[in-house]
N, C-alpha and C positions, 0 to 999 in steps of 0.2 A: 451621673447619668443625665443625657440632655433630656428636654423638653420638647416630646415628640409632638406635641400640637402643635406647636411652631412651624413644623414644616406638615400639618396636614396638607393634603391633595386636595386639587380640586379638577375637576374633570370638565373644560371649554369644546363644545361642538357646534360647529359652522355649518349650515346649509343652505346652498341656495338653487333659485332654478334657473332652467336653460336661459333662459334671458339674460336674468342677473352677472353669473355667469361669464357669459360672452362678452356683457360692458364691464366688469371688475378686471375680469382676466385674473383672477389671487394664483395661478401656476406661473404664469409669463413674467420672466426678470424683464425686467427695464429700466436702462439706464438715460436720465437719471429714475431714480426712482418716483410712484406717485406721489404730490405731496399732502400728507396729513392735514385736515383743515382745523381750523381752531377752532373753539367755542366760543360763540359770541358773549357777549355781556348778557343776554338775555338768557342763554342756556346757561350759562356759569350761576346764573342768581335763581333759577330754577331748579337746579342740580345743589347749589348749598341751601336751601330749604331742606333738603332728606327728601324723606321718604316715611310716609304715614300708614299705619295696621287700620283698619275699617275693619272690624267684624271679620277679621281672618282674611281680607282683602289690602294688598299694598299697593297705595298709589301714592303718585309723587304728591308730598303737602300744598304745593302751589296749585294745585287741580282740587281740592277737596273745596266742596260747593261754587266750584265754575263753571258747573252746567247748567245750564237752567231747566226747568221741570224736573230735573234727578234728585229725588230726595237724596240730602247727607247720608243719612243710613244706607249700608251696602243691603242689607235684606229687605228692606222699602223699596229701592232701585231698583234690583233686581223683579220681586213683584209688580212694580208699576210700569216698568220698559217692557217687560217679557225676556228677560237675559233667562238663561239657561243653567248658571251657576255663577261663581264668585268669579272664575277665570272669564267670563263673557264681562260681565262688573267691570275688570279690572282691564281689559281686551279695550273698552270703549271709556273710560272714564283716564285712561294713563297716554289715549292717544294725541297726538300735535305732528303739526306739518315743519316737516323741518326747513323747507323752504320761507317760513318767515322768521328765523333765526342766521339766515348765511346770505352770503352778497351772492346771490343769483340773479340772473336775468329771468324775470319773469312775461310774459308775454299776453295782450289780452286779445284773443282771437273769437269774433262773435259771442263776446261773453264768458269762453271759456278759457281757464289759466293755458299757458303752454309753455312749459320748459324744454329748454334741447336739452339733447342728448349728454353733453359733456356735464351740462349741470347738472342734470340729474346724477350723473356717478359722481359728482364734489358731493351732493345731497346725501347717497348711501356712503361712503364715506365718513360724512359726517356721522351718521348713524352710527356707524360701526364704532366710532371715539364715544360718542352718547352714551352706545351700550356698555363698554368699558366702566364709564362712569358710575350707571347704573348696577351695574356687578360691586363696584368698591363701595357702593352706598348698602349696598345687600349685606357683602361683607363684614360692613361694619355695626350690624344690624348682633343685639346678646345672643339672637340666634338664627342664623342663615337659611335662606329656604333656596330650594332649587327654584332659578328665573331661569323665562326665557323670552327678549328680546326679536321683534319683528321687526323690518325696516322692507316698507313693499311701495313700491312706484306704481302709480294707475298712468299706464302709458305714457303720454308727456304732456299729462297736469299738475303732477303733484308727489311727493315724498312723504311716508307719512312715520314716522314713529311711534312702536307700541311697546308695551311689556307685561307679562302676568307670570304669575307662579308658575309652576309648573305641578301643575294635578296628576294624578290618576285620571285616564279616560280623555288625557288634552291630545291625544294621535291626531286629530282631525289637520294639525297643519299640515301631515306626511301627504294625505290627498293634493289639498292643494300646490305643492311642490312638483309633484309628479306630471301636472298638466303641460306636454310638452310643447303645446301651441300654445298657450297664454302668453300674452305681448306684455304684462304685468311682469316685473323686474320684483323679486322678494328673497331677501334675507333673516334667514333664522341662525339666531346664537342662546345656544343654552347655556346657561352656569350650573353645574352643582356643587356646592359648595362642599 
């Protein structure tokens, strides 16, 4: 008889919005095809750290005490920022721009960052390999929780990468997805493991 955990399931869902979308295009063949970006030396050395439990909370170990004012305790934090729960904790404490990990052109206009267009989808792209990552690190975790993976662009300043468990009561990204006017470019990928 084999060894049916070996092929347990795991159930991958992609969502994104009308922006996002339109700049991915993930239905439209094209030849050649997109190309995958790599991982920089900085992400690769970020990503082999793992991944650390805080009080029920998982963040990448290269983040634990890199914030400043954020008590190390997830339940200090939370009290002292005013986060909402563990997934709000883990929402702000797991995120980074992925724009200073990738050869993108970044632009300083009156102060403010600005990336075009094409770099910004190498950016979600990138994301998208990140999340990967972050699912195999899950993975490989004695016992796997369901993540889920954000990768949302604020117009054309910035890429930003996040991740949190995935709770009971985390529906709030469905709202924000559905805004059909928002110029915000945002992808969501669950894992359940």
């Amino acid at each position: 008889m084999r060894n049916i955990d070996r092929y347990r399931a795991t159930v991958l869902t992609v969502r994104m919005n009308e922006a996002a979308a339109s700049a991915l295009q993930p239905l439209i063949v094209v030849d050649p095809p997109p190309v995958v970006p790599s991982l920089s030396q900085g992400l690769r050395e970020k990503l082999a750290l793992g991944l650390t439990c805080n009080e029920g909370a998982w963040i990448f170990t290269e983040h634990v005490g890199q914030w400043v004012g954020v008590p190390a305790s997830a339940s200090a934090a939370i009290a002292k920022m005013g986060w909402k729960d563990l997934s709000g904790y883990e929402w702000f404490v797991n995120a980074f721009h992925l724009e200073d990990y990738a050869s993108v052109h970044v632009a300083n206009l009156d102060g403010q960052p600005q990336i075009g267009r094409e770099d910004q989808i190498i950016l979600f792209r990138l994301g998208l390999v990140v999340a990967d990552r972050v699912f195999a690190l899950n993975r490989a975790l004695p016992e796997p929780v369901p993540v889920r993976c954000v990768i949302g662009g604020s117009a054309d300043t910035c890429v930003v990468f996040r991740f949190h468990q995935i709770r009971p009561g985390d529906e709030w990204i469905d709202d924000v997805l559905r805004k059909p006017d928002d110029p915000d470019m945002m992808v969501v990928v669950d894992h359940h493991p």
